[in-house]
C-alpha positions in Angstrom: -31.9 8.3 -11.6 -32.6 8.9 -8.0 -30.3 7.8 -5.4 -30.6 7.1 -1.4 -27.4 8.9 -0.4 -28.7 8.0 2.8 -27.8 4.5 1.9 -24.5 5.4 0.5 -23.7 7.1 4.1 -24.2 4.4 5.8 -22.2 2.1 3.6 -18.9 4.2 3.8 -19.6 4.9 8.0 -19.4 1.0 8.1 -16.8 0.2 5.8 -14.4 3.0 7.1 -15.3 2.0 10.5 -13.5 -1.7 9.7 -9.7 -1.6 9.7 -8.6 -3.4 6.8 -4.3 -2.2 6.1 -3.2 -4.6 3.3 -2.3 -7.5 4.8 -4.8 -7.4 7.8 -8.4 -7.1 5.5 -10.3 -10.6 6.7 -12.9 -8.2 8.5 -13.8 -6.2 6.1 -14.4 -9.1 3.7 -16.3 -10.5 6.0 -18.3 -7.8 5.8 -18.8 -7.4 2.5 -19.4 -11.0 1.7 -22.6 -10.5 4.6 -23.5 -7.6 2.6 -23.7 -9.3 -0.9 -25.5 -12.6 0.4 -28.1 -10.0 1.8 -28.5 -8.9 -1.5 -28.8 -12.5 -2.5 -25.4 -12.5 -4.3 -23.4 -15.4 -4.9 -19.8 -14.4 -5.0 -16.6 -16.5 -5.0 -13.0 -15.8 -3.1 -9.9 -15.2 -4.7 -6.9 -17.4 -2.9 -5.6 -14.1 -2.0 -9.4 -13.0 -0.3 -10.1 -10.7 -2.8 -14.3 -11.1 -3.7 -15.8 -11.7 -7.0 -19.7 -10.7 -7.9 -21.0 -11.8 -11.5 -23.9 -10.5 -12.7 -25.1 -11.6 -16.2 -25.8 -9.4 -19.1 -27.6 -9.4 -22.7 -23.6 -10.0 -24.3 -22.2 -13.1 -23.0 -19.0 -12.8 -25.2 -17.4 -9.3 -24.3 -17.7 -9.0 -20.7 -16.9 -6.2 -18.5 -14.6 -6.0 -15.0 -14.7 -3.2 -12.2 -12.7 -3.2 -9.6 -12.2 -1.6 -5.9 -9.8 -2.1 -3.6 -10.9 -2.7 0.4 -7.1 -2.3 1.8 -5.6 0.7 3.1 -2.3 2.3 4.5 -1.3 1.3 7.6 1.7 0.2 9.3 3.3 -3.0 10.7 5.3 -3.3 14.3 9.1 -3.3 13.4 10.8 -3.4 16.8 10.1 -3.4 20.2 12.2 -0.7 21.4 13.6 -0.8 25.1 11.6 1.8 26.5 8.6 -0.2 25.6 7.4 1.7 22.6 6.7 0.8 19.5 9.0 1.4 15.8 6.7 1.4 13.0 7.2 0.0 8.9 4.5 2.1 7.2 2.2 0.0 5.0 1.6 2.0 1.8 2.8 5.7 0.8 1.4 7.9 3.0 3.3 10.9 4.5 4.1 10.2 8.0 3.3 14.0 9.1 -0.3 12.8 8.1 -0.3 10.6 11.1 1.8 12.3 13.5 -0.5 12.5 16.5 -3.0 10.1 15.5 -4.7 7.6 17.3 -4.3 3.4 16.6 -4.8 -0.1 17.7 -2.1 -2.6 17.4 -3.4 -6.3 17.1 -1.6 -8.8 18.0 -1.8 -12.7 16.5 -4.0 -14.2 18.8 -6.6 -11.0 18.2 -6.0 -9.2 21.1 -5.6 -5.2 20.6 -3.8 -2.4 22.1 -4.5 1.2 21.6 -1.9 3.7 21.4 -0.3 7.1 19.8 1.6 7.5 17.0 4.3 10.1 17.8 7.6 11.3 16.9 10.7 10.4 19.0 10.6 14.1 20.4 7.4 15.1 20.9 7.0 17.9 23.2 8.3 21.3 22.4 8.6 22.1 26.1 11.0 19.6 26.4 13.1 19.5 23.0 12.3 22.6 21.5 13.4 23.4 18.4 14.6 20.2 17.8 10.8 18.6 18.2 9.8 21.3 15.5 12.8 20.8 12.9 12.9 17.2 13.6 12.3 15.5 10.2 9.0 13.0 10.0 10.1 9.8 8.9 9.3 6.1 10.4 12.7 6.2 12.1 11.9 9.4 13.8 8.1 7.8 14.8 7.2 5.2 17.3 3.8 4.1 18.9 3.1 4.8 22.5 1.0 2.4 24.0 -1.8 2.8 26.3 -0.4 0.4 28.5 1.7 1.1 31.8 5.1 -0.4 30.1 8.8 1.0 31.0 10.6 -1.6 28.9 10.7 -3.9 26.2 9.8 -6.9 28.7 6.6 -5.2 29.3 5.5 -4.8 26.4 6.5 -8.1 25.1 4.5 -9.4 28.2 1.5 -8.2 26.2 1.9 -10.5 23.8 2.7 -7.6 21.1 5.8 -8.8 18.5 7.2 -7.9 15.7 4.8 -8.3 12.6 2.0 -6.9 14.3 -0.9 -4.4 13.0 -1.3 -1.0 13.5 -4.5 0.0 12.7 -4.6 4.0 12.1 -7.8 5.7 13.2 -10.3 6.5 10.2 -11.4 9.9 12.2 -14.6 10.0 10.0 -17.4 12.6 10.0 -20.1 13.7 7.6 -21.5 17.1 7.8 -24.4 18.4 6.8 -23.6 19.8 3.8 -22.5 16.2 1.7 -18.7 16.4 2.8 -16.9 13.1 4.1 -13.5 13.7 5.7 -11.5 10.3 7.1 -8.4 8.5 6.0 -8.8 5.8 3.9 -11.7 7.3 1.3 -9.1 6.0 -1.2 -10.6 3.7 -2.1 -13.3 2.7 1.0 -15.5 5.5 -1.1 -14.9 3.5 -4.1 -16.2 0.3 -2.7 -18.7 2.0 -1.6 -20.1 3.5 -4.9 -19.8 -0.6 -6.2 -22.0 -1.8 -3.4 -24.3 0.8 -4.3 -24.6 0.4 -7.3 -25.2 -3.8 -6.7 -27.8 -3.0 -4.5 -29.8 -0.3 -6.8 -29.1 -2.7 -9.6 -30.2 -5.5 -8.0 -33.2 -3.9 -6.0 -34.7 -2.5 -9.3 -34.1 -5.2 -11.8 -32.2 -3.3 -14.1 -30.8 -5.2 -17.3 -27.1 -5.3 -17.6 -26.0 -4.9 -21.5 -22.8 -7.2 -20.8 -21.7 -9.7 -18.5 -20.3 -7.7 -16.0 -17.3 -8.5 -12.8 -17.1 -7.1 -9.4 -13.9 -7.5 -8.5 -13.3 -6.1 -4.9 -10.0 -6.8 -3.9 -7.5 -6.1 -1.0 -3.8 -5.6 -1.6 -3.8 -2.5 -4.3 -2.1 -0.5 -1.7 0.8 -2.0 -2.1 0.8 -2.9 -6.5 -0.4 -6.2 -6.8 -4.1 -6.1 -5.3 -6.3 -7.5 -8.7 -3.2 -8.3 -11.1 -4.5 -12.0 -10.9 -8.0 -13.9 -11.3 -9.3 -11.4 -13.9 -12.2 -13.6 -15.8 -11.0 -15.1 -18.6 -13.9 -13.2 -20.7 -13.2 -9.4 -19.6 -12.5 -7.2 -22.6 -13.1 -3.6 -20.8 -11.9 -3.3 -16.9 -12.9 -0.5 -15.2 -10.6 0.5 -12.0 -13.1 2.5 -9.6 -10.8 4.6 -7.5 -10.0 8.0 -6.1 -9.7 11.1 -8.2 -6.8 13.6 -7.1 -7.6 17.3 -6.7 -4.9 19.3 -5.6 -2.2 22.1 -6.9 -2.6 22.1 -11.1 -4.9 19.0 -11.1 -8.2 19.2 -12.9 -10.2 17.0 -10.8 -12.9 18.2 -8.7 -14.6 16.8 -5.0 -17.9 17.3 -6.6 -17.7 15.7 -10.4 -16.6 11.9 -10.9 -13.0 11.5 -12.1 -11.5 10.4 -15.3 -8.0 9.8 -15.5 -6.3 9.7 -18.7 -3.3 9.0 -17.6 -1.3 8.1 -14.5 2.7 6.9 -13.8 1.3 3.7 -15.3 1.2 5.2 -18.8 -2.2 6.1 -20.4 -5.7 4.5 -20.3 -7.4 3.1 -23.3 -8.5 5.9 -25.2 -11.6 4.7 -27.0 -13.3 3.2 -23.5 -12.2 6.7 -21.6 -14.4 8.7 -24.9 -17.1 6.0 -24.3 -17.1 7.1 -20.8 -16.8 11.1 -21.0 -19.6 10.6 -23.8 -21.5 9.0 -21.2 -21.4 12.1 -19.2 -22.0 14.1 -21.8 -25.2 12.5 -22.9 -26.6 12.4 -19.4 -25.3 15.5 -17.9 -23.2 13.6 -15.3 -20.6 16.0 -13.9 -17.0 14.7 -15.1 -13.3 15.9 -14.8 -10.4 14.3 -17.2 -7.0 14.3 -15.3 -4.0 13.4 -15.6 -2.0 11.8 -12.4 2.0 11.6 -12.1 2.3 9.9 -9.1 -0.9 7.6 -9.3 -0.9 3.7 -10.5 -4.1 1.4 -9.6 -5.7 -2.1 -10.0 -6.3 -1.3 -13.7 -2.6 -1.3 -14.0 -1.5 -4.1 -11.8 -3.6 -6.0 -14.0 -2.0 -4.9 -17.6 1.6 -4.9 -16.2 0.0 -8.3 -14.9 -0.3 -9.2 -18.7 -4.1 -9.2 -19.3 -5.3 -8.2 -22.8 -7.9 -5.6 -22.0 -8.9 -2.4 -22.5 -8.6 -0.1 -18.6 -9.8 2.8 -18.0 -10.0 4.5 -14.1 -13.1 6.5 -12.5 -13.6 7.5 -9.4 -14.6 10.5 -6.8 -12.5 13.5 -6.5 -10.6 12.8 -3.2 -8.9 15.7 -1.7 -5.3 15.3 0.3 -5.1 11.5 -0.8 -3.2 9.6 1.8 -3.6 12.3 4.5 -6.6 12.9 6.2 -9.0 13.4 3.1 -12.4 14.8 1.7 -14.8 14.0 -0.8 -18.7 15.1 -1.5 -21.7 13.3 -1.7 -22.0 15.0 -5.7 -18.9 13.4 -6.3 -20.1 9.6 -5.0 -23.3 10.2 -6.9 -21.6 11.4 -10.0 -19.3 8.1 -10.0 -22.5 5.9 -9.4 -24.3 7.7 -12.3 -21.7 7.0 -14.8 -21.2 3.7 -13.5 -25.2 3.1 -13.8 -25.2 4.3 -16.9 -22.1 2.5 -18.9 -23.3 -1.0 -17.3 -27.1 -0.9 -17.8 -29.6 -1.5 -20.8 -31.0 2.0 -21.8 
């Protein structure tokens, strides 16, 4: 199949452009809901935001679920501290020496946003030398430096910024010439991408799904219960479409989709994962089984959840996962393939 990658650039510049930190995601499915309808899509709301897409296929009976998850880290305001900077509660489990130094925009409850640096408490070497070097990153050791001429915490509550407020983190995206993405938040902003795709291309070219098939994208994964709730009451098979997770002893790859047999949730279902890595095998799609210690997903929120259905997980290899990561084009094109492939009537 031929693919506009193209098309699947522009889709993640737009959605990693939109800052969605669980919690704070109504723009982005704003967004996607415009997207869909200009597909002409009907799709219906969760009570928790989350959007669902249904597409009928030739089987009626055992119908099929994939998911994606539009929320990323971030972090919330925790105090206002009397210099007039900002304490942070991270949202999510990233590593706060990932965003030491980064840029962000802090949005208050009426809308209005702030931008500002995230720092550590001692941040110049000049001034606090070794200590500024040995001084361990955690959120108590971080706080957000606003743009903003303020001396005390009166100033800055004069802004109108409280406790409870968003910090938005800066995506830092760029795509080179060679196919390589680098931002924060490809997990999983790339796998909602490769599900928009693959709506479009299936809806653009008439292609025949062979079962009923769900497209669930939600918006509180990041934080364990994003789509443990509203699964349709027909899904047998429930594909989570997320990052894989190269790194030290890890067997996934930026440039083959991933397939996870395993992850701190316990294993996948075997018989859908062989259905899938056949798949790849029959097509010559480019596929890496892993295994992931310190991974869970929406496939898992929704067995722990209770559901009765067979997971698996798939997704693009994403390197230095909630850092400031990197994926390829061949590794978005893989995922889409397989994805094509498993929903669609040879």
């Amino acid at each position: 199949m031929n693919y506009d990658q193209q098309q699947i650039f522009d889709y993640l510049r737009r959605l990693l452009a939109i800052p969605s930190p669980s919690g704070y995601t109504g723009a982005i499915m704003q967004f996607l809901g415009q997207e869909l309808a200009a597909l002409g899509l009907g799709y219906s709301a969760t009570r928790k935001g989350a959007l669902l897409v249904t597409l009928p296929g030739l089987d009626d009976e055992r119908q099929r679920t994939l998911t994606a998850h539009t929320d990323t880290l971030g972090a919330m305001v925790k105090a206002v501290k009397p210099g007039g900077t900002l304490a942070l509660a991270p949202i999510g489990g990233f590593m706060m020496t990932a965003v030491e130094g980064a840029n962000c925009t802090v949005v208050t409850l009426d809308g209005t946003s702030y931008s500002g640096t995230i720092q550590t408490i001692k941040p110049s070497v000049h001034i606090s030398g070794d200590d500024a070097r040995e001084l361990k990153r955690t959120p108590e050791n971080m706080e957000v430096v606003l743009d903003e001429k303020v001396f005390s915490k009166e100033d800055t509550a004069r802004l109108g910024i409280e406790v409870g407020d968003f910090i938005c983190i800066d995506p830092r995206t760029v795509v080179t010439e060679r196919g390589f993405i680098k931002s924060r938040y490809l997990d999983d902003k790339a796998g909602v991408a490769v599900l928009l795709y693959v709506l479009r291309h299936i809806t653009e070219n008439g292609l025949k799904l062979s079962h009923t098939t769900h497209f669930y994208l939600s918006n509180y994964e990041e934080v364990g219960h994003g789509a443990c709730a509203a699964v349709p009451a027909k899904t047998q098979d429930y594909i989570g479409v997320d990052m894989g997770a190269p790194g030290v002893e890890q067997n996934s790859s930026e440039y083959s989709v991933c397939i996870c047999a395993k992850d701190s949730s316990g294993p996948y279902d075997f018989e859908l994962r062989k259905e899938l890595v056949e798949i790849c095998k029959r097509h010559a799609i480019p596929y890496r089984i892993d295994v992931y210690p310190r991974y869970s997903s929406d496939a898992s929120a929704a067995l722990r959840a209770g559901w009765d259905i067979r997971t698996a997980l798939v997704g693009p290899g994403v390197f230095a996962s909630h850092a400031y990561e990197r994926t390829h084009i061949d590794s978005i094109v893989a995922t889409i393939e397989l994805l094509l492939r498993y929903l669609t009537v040879a």
